[in-house]
N, C-alpha and C positions, 0 to 999 in steps of 0.2 A: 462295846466293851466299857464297863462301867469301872474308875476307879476312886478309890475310897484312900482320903488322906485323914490320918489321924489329928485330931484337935491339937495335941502338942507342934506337931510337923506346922499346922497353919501359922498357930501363935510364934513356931519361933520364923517363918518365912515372915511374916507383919511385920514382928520387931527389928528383924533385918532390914528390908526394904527402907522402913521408917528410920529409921536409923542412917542409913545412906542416904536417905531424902535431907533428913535436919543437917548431918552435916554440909551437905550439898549448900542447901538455902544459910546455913552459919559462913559458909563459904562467900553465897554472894553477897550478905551484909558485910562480911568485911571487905570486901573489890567495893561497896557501895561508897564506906568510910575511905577505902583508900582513896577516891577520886576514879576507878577506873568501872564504872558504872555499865554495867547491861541489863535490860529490861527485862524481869521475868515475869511479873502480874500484870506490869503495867506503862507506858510509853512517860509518864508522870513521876517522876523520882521521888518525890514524895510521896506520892500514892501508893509507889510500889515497894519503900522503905515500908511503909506502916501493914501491907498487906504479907511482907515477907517474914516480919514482928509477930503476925497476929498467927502465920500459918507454921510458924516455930514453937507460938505455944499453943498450938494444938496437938501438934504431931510431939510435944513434952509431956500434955497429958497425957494423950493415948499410951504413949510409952508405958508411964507411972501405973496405969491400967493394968498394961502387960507386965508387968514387974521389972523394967528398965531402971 
């Protein structure tokens, strides 16, 4: 059984997801700032500040793409 999702339905499940993701990763920049720090890219707080930075404004373009 073959099913066929319409191009609207896809675009708006992406900007959903994406959109739970940024807030997600907005979330753990601030627990970063607050001092209460868990690792999501990377075991290096540093590292994983600037990886969490860079995958925020990705998933903001993508957004803007989608008309977010």
């Amino acid at each position: 059984m073959k099913v066929e999702i319409p191009d609207e339905a896809v675009g708006h499940v992406v900007r959903q997801d994406l959109s739970f993701m940024l807030a997600s990763l907005r979330a753990d920049l601030q627990r970063h700032k607050n001092g209460q720090w868990c690792a999501v890219f990377s075991a290096n707080k540093k590292e994983d500040v600037k990886q969490i930075k860079a995958t925020i404004t990705a998933f903001e373009t993508v957004l803007r793409y989608y008309g977010e």
